[in-house]
C-alpha positions as CSV (number, residue, x, y, z in Angstrom):
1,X,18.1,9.4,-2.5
2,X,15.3,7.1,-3.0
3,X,12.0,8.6,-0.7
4,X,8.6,6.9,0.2
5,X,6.2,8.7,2.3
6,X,3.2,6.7,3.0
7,X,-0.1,8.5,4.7
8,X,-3.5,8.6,4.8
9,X,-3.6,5.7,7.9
10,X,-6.4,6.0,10.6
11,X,-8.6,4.4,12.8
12,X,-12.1,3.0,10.6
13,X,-14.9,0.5,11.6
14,X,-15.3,-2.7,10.3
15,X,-16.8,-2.3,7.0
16,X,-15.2,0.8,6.2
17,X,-12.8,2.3,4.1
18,X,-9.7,4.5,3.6
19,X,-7.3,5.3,1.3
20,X,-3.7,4.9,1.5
21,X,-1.0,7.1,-0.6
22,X,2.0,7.0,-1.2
23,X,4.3,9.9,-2.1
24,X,7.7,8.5,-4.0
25,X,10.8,10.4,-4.6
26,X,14.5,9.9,-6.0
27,X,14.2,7.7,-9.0
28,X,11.9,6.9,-12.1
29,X,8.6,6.1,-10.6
30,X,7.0,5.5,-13.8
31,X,9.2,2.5,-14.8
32,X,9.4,1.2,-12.0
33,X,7.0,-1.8,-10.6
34,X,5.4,-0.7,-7.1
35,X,3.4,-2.7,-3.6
36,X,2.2,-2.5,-0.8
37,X,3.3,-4.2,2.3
38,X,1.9,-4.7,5.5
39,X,3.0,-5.7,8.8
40,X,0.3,-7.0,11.7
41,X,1.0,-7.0,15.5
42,X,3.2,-9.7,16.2
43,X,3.4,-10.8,12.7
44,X,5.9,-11.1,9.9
45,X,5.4,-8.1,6.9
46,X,3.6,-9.4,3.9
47,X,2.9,-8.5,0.5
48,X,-0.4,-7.2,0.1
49,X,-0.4,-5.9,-4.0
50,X,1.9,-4.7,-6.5
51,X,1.3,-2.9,-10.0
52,X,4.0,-3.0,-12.5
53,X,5.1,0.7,-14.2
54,X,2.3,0.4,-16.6
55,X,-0.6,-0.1,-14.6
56,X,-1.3,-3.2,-17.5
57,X,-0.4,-5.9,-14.6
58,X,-1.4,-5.9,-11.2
59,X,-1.5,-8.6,-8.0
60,X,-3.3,-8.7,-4.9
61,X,-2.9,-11.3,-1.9
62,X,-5.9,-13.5,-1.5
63,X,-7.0,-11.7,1.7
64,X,-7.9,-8.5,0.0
65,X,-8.5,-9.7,-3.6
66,X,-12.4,-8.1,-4.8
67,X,-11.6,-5.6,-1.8
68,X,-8.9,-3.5,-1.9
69,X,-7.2,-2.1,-5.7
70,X,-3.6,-0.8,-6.4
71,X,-3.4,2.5,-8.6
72,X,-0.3,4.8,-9.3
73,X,-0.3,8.3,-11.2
74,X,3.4,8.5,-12.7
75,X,3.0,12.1,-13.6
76,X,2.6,13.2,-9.8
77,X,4.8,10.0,-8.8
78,X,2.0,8.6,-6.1
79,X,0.9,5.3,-5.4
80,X,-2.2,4.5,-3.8
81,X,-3.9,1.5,-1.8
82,X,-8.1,2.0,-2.1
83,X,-9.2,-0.1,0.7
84,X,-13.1,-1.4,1.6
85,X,-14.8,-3.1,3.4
86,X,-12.2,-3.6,6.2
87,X,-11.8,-6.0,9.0
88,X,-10.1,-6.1,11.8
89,X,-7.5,-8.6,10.5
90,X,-6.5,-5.8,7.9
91,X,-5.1,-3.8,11.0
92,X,-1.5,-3.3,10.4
93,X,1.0,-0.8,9.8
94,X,1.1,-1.0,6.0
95,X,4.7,0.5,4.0
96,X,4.9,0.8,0.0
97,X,7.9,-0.2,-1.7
98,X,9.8,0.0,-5.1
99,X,9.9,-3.9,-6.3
100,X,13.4,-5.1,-6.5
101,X,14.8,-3.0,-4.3
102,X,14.9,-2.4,-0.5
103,X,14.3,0.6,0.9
104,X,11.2,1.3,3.2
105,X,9.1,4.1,4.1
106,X,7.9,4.8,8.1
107,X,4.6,3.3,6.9
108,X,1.1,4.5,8.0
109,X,-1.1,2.6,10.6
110,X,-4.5,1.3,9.8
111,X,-6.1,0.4,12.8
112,X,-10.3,-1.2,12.1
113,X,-12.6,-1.5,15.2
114,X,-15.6,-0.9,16.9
């Protein structure tokens, strides 16, 4: 069945950075479009980028455009969230997801403060 295992969540200062993966399992990664969610205390889950199969087209929300960058490596089936320069607004629990379909991971919390 269709597996997404998200890590790589912590606790970072404002200004810093992490790196989220995502491990993906049960169907063809590599033609399949991929994002990242996020969900903030108290707050609804939004989208926070997507990359289609190719890597040729990808999308970030205007909150972490020039700041964080959506990659993928098909042959190992991972997708990953690079992440800089973080404030404490980007504290969430963030989740990745196959587009079009809906099945979530347990997601990984990033938590930024000083």
């Amino acid at each position: 069945q269709v597996q997404l295992v998200e890590s790589g969540g912590g606790w970072v200062l404002p200004g810093g950075s992490l790196r989220l993966s995502c491990a993906a399992s049960g169907f063809t990664f590599g033609s399949s479009g991929m994002s990242w969610y996020r969900q903030a205390p108290g707050k609804e889950r939004e989208l926070v980028a997507r990359i289609s199969g190719s890597s040729n087209s990808r999308y970030y929300a205007n909150s972490v455009e020039g700041r964080f960058t959506i990659s993928r490596d098909n042959v190992n089936k991972m997708l990953y969230l690079q992440m800089n320069s973080l404030n404490p607004e980007d504290t969430a629990v963030y989740y990745c997801k196959r587009i079009g379909f809906e099945v979530w991971g347990q997601g990984t919390l990033v938590t930024v403060s000083s």
